[in-house]
N, C-alpha and C positions, 0 to 999 in steps of 0.2 A: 440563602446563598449570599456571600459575599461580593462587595462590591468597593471601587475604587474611587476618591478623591481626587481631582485638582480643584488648585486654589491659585487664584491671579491678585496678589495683594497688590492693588494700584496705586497710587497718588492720592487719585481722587475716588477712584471706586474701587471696591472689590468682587471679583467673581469666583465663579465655583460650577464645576461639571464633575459629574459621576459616570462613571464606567460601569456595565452591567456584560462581561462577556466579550463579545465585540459589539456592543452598541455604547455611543458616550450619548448625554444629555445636559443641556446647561440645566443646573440649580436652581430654583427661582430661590433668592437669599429676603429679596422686597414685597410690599404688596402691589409697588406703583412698577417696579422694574425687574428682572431677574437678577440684577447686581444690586449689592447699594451701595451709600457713599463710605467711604475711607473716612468716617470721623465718629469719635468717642466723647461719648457725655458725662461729666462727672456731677452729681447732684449734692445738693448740701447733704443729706445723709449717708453719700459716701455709693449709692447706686449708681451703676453703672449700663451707659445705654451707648449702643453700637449702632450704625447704619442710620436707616430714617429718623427713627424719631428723634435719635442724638445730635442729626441734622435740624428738624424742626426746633427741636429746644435751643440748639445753638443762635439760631436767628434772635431768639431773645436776650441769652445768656452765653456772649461770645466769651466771657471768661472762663468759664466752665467745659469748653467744646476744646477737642484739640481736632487738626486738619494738617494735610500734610506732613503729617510725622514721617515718612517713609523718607523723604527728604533729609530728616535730620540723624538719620538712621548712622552709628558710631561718632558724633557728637555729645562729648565726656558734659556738658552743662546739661543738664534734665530740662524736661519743657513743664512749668507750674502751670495745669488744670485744677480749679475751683480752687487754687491756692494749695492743691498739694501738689510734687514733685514727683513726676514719670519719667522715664526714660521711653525715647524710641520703640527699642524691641519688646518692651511690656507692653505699652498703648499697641505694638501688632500683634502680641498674643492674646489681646482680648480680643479685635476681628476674630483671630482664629478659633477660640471659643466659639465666638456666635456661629462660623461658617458649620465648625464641626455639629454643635447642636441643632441647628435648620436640617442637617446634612442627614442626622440622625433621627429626628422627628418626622424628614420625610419618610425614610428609607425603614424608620422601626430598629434601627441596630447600626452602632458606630461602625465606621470605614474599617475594610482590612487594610487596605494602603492607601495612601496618602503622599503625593509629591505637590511642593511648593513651587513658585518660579521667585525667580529674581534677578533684576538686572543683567546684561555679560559682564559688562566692568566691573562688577563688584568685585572687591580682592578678598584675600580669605578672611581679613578681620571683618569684613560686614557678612560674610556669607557664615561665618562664625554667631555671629550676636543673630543673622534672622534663625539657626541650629537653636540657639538658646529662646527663643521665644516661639519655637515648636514645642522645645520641652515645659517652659512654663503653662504653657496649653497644654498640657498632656497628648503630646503628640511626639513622644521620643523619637519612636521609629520613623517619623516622616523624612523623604528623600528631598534633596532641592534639585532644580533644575533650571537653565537660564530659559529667560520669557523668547529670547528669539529660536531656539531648540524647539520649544512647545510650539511655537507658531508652525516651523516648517512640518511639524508630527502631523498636526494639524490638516496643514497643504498636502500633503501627502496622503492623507484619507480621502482626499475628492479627487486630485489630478493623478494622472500618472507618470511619474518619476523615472528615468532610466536609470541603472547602475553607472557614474560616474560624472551626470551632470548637475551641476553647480545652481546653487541659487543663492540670492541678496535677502537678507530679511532686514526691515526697514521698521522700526518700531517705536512710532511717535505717539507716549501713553500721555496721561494725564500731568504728567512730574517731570519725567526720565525719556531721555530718548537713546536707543540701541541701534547699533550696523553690524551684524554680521555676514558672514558668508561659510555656506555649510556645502559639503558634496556628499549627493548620493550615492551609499557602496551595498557589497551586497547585504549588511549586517545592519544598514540604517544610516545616518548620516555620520560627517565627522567634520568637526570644526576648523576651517580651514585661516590661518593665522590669529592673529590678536582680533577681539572684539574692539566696537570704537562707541564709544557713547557721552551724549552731556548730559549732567545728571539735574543739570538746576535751570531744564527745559522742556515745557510739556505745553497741554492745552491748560493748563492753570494758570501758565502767563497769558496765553491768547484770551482767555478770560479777563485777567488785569488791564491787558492793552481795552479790551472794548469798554470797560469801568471806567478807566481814564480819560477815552476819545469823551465818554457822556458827562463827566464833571467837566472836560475842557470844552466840551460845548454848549451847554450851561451858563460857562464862568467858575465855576464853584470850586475851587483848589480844596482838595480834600483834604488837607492840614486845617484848614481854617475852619472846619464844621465842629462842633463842639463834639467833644469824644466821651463825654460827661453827662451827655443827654439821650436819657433810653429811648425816646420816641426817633431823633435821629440813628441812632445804631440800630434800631430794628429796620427802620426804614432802609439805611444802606444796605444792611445785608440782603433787604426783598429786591435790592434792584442788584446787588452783585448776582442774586438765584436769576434776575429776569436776565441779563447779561453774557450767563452761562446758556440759558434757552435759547435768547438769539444767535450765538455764534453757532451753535448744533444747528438752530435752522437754516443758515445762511450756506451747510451742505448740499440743499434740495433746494432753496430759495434763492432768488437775487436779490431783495430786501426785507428788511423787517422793522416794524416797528417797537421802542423798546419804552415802556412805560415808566415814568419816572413819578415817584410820589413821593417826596420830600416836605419837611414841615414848612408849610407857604408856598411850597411849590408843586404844582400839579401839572407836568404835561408829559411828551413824548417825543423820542429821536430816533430820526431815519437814519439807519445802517444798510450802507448797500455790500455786497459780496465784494466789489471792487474796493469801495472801501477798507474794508476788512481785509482783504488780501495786500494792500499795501501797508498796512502793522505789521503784519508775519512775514511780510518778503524777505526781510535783513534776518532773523532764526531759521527760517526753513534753510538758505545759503549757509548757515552754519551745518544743518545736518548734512546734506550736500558732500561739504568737504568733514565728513566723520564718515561718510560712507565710502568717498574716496581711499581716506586712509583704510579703511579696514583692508579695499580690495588690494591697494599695496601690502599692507602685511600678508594678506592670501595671494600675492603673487597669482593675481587672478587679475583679466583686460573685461571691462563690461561686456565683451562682445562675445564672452563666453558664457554667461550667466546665460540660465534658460529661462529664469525672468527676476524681478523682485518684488519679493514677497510683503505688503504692507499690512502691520499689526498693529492694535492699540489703537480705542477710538479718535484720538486726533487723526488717524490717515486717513477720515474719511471726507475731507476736505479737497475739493474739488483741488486748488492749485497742489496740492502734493505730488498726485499724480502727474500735471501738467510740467513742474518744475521735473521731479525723476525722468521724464520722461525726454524732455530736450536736454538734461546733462548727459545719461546713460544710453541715450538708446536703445534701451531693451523693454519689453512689456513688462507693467506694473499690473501684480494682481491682490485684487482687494476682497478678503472676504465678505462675505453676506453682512455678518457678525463682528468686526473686527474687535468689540470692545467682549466678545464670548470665546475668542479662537485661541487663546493664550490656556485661558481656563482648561478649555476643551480639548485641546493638543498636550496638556499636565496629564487630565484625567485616562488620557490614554497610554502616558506614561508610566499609569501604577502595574501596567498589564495585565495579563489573563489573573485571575485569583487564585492561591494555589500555586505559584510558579514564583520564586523568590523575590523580593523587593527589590525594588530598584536600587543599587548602590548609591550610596554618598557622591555628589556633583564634586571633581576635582577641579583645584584652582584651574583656571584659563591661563593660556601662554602656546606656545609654539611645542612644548614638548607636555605638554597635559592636554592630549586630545581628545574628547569628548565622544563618544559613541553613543548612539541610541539602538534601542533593544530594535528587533525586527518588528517583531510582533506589533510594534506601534507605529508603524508605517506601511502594515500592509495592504492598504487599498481598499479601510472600513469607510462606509458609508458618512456622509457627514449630516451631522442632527439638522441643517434645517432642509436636508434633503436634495441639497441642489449641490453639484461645485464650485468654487471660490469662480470669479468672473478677470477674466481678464480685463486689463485695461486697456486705449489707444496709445499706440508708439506713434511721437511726432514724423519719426522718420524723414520724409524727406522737406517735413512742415519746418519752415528756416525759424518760425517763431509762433508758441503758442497763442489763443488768443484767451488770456488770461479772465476774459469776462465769463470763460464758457458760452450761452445761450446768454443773451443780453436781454429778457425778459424781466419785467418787472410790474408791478399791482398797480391799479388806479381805479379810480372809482367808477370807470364802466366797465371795467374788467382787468384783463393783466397786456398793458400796451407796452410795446416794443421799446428802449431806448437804449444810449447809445453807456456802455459801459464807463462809469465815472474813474478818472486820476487813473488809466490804461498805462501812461505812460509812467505814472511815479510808484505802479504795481511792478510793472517790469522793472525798473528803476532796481526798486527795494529786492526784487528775486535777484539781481542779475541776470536779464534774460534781455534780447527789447522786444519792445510792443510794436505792432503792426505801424507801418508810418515811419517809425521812429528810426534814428540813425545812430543808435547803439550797437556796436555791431555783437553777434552770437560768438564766443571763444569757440577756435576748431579744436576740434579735442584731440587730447594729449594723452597716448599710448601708454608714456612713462608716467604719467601722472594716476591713472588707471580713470579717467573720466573725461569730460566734455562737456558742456553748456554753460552750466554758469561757473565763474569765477573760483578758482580756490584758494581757498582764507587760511589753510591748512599749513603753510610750506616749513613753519616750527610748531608742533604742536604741541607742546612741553612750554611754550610761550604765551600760550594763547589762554586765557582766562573766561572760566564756565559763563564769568557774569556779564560780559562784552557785551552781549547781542541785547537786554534793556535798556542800553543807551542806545541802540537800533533802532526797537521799539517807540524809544520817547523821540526819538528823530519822524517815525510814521506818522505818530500821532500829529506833530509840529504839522507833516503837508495837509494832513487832513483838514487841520483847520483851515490851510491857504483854502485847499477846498471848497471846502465850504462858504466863505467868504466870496469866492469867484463864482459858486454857482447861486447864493444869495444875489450876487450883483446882474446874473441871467435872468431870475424872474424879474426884480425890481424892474428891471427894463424891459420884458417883458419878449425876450429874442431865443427864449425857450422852444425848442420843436415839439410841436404837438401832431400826434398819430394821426395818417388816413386810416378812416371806417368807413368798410364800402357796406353802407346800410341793405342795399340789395342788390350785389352780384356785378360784375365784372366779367370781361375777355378781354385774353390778351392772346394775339397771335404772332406776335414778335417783331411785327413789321421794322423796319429800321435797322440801324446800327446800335442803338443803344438800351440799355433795359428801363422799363419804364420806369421814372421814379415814385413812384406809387410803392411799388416792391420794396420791401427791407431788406435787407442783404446780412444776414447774422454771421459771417465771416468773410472782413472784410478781406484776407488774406486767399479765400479761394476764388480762382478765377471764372467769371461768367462773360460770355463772350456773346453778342447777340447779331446776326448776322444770317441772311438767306432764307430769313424766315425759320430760325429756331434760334430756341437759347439753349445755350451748349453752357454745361454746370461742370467743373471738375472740381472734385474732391482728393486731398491730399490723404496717404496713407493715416489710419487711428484718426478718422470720423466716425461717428455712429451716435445713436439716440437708440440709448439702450440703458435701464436702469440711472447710472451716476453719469455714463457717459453721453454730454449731451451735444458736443461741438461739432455735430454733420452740419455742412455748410446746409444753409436751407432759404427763400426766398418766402417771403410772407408777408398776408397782408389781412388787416382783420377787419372781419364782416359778422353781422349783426343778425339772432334770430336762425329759425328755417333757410335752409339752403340743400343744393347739391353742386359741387365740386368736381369736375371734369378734367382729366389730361392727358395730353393723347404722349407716351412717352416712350424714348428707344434707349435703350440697353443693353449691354454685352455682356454682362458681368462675368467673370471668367474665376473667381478664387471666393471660400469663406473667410469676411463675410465682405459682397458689393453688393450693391441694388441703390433702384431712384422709384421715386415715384411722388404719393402724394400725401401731405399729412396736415393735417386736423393738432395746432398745437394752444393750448388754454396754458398749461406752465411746466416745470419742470417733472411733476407727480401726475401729469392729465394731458395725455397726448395718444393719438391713432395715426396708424401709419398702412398704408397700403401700398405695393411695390414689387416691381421686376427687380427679383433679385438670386442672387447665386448662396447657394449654405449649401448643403451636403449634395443637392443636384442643382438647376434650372427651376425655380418656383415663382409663384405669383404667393406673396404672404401678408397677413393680414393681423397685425400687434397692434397694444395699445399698452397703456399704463395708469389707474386708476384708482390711486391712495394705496398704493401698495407695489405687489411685485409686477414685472414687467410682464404680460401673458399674451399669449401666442393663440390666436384660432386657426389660422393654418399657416405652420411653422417650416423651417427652413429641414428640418431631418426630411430624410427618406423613408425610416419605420416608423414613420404618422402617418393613420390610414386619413387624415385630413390634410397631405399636403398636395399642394397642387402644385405638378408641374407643368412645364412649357418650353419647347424649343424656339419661339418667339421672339423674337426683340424690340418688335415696335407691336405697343401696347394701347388701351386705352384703360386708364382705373379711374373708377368713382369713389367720392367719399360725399354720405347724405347725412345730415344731420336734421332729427327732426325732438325738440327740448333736448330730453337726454339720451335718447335713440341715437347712436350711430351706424348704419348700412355701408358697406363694399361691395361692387361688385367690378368685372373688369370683362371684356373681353379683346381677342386680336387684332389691330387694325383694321387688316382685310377682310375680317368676319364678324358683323354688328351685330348679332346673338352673343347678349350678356350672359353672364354665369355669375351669380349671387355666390358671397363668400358670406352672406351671414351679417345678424348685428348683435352691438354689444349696449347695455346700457352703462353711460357713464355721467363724473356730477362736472357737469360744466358751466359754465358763466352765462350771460345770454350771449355777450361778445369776444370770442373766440379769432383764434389766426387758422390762415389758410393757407396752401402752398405748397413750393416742391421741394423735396428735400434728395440729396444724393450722400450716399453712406457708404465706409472704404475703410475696415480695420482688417486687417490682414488676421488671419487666427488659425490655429489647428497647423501650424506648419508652412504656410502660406508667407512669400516672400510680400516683404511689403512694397507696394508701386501704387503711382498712382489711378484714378479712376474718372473716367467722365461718363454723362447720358447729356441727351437732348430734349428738349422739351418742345414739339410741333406747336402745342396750343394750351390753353390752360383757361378755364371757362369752369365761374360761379354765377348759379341760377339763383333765386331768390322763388 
């Protein structure tokens, strides 16, 4: 039986899913990845090697490697590999060779269709030359289609869509960054105004910026390294790969350390997330206003969008969503996958098999509008089984807190600190930071957005290569940075964590919250008073997956313990709830909670080097959920090594009820504490949310 192709030719990677029926499945193309990189090897004897190893080899032999060709894609000068002369669109028909022969090696038998993506902006002469380098592939018949279209295909196999509402597709790949906006009809979507995209802006620069923070922290002007000497060019390129690692970790992590081994030099540099977000603030405020525009050409107000849809591994960057989220006001939703949903929303473009190809992709413009077939958006399952997740709307949050969870590693565990250069991250986004007296733009109807700043107001004036002199401006605070927080240890006025070695009570006496307690957003309010602490959470908190900014109080404690809180609650919409959580980092966290999902439940999640899992979850058709018409609670959380126990029962009824344990890998020193969570979802208007907290009491 015949079966379907997509193919996601990236920047920096390539992907591939296949269609079998109505089922799609991403491709494994690697042995280390299911995609691999966008780079071509040429050898002295003229062999040619695609993806890893053309990577690996490249590290030695950067003449011979070409990268980022998709970039240079209808540039008339050829790019000289190992000294012979390519063009663009042939260096992509060799990708396409390898995707097609993996494709076929799995499957036993070449694709019956085949649709490519590429860019929206691309005009007909480049959508022209990537036609021509299907065919030098032998892939005549293949269709193209733009990467923000395959995204929303995509979205549309997990969520369900009405006939006539609108969504944003936000598409920050590894090279190329895209803004459209598409509306669902009854025949599939249809592209509503001009596409917006910059083409010479990806995570490839956010790569570069972190290359250059570590040579400018160093010293080491990268002109001045000898370019002549093999042992230094293998050497750079192992710390440009270690560079590319650290930024991907610094999605899930607040720091990283980045290994530098240079000839005579051997050490390593601290990257913090804050850091990092203050390089990309000045580009991300470019995409910003390229999505602006688009929704002016779609004569589209953000408040219409039913949400925006982010594709392409760079959007899984914690401040993208933070940034969309206080310009547009509307929920940002990030697939599982982002760097597989482009591929996988292609492959379901080639549709049923047996049923005609997909036509030729017409140029874009206002009067070539874009239709996708039905059949590819009818409500098929999505391969990793789950639906894309919504994200948190700041709504009525006047200013993100850009650090996220301000968690961070040290050598008795991962202790709390205060998120570094807050203020020159806001700075760099356009937004401000907590404290700060920059004020938030009220948004502008006619402008079709709000938050940060638009750079946009001639866009025909504005030049793709702006935003690296942005970048080289980041780097510049960084250094002040660093220089300032050198001069905090030197003197030694560094805060260093309380560790309550064994146990603690707090019953709130006073007017003020103890300062023992962290406070991980300083922007929600905690009010302590009459003998409770009253927590309010602003709409779009939650600690869930990526999403980690529920205001939360914590304090870390050492070893064996059980964790007590006696907590009241109203929760009234999906999702609210408070209660009590067990946090070690952003991948290694337990939560237990009065909370509201699809009834009144008492739920009991955690998160454990992977996906976020539920033992008894917020649905109603789980025969493990536990509900309650309750509101003053008591929940336990026990840890004992890597054992953790829940149990909870009523205030007024001190017969506990066991919810079970889970084993998880944790540290010996661990945070404790209450956390309160308020993302409005499922239709739910967003407002805000508060609980109380009676008592709070760790046993050792």
């Amino acid at each position: 039986m015949g079966y379907g192709l997509g193919v996601d030719l990236g920047t920096t990677y390539t992907a591939a899913a296949v269609r079998h029926g109505d089922t799609t499945e991403v491709l494994t193309l690697g042995v280390r990845r299911a995609e691999v990189p966008s780079v071509v090897y040429v050898g002295a004897d003229g062999a040619v090697l695609v993806g890893e190893p053309a990577a690996r080899r490249g590290q030695s032999e950067p003449g011979r490697t070409a990268r980022e060709f998709k970039r240079r894609l209808g540039d008339p000068v050829p790019l000289l590999v190992g000294g012979a002369p390519y063009s663009p669109h042939a260096l992509m028909a060799r990708q396409l060779e390898h995707v097609v022969a993996a494709a076929t090696a799995a499957e036993g038998e070449p694709p019956a269709a085949v649709v490519v993506t590429c860019p929206a902006n691309w005009g007909p002469y480049k959508r022209e030359l990537l036609q021509q380098a299907t065919r030098l592939a032998d892939l005549g018949s293949a269709a193209l289609r733009t990467e923000p279209e395959a995204a929303a295909v995509q979205f549309a196999a997990g969520s369900r869509i009405s006939d006539g509402e609108i969504i944003a597709v936000y598409d920050l790949g590894g090279g190329t960054f895209d803004a459209a906006v598409l509306q669902r009809t009854r025949d599939g979507f249809v592209l509503l105004g001009e596409p917006e995209g910059i083409e010479q802006l990806g995570g490839v620069d956010f790569d570069e910026a972190v290359f250059e923070h570590v040579l400018a922290t160093l010293g080491v002007p990268a002109e001045e390294l000898p370019a002549d000497d093999a042992d230094v060019v293998a050497a750079l390129a192992r710390l440009r790969s270690d560079c590319v690692e650290a930024k991907e970790s610094l999605s899930a992590d607040t720091e990283v350390l980045i290994p530098v081994a240079l000839p005579g030099l051997h050490t390593r540099i601290r990257l913090t997330r804050g850091e990092f977000e203050t390089m990309i603030g000045p580009p991300l405020t470019e995409t910003v206003g390229a999505m602006r525009r688009a929704l002016r050409s779609a004569r589209v107000r953000p408040e219409q969008l039913r949400a925006v849809l982010l594709a392409g591994g760079s959007s899984r960057i914690p401040l993208v969503t933070q940034v969309l989220g206080t310009s547009f006001g509307r929920p940002t939703v990030l697939d599982p996958h982002p760097e597989h949903s482009i591929a996988l929303g292609a492959a379901r473009l080639t549709g049923p098999i047996g049923t005609p190809e997909p036509t030729p992709m017409p140029a874009t413009g206002a009067a070539a509008v874009d239709t996708l077939t039905s059949d590819a958006v009818s409500g098929l399952p999505t391969t990793a089984g789950r639906a894309p997740t919504l994200a948190p709307v700041p709504g009525s949050l006047p200013v993100p807190d850009l650090g996220a969870v301000p968690v961070s590693a040290s050598s008795e565990g991962r202790a709390l600190s205060p998120t570094p250069a807050r203020d020159a991250v806001a700075a760099a986004a356009g937004v401000s930071a907590p404290g700060s007296r920059m004020p938030v733009p009220a948004y502008d109807a006619a402008a079709g957005g709000g938050g940060l700043p638009d750079t946009s107001t001639t866009p025909t004036a504005r030049s793709p290569r702006r935003w690296p002199r942005l970048l080289v401006a980041g780097v510049a605070v960084l250094v002040v940075v660093a220089a300032v927080t050198a001069v905090v240890k030197l003197t030694g006025r560094e805060e260093s964590p309380n560790v309550a070695a064994c146990g603690f009570q707090d019953d709130f006496a006073g007017d003020a919250l103890d300062p023992a307690w962290r406070q991980t957003r300083p922007d929600a309010r905690v009010v302590v008073a009459d003998g409770v602490a009253k927590v309010t959470a602003p709409d779009g908190a939650d600690i869930y997956e990526t999403f980690l900014d529920a205001p939360m109080l914590l304090r870390q404690v050492a070893g064996t313990f059980v964790a007590t809180a006696d907590v009241t609650a109203d929760p009234s919409q999906f999702y609210q709830g408070a209660g009590v959580i067990l946090w070690d980092d952003a991948e290694h966290y337990v939560r237990v909670e009065r909370g509201r999902g699809e009834a009144d439940v008492i739920i009991f999640e955690y998160k454990n080097d992977g996906t976020h899992q539920q033992v008894h979850s917020t649905r109603l058709g789980d025969p493990d959920t536990v509900r309650t018409d309750v509101d003053q609670v008591v929940l336990e959380l026990a840890r004992t090594g890597s054992t953790v126990r829940a149990r909870w029962h009523p205030a007024d009824q001190p017969a506990w009820s066991d919810l079970g344990s889970i084993t998880m890998d944790l540290h010996a020193t661990v945070h404790i504490g209450a956390s309160v969570l308020n993302r409005a979802q499922r239709g739910a208007k967003p407002a805000t949310f508060d609980a109380t907290f009676t008592s709070f009491a760790v046993a050792c």
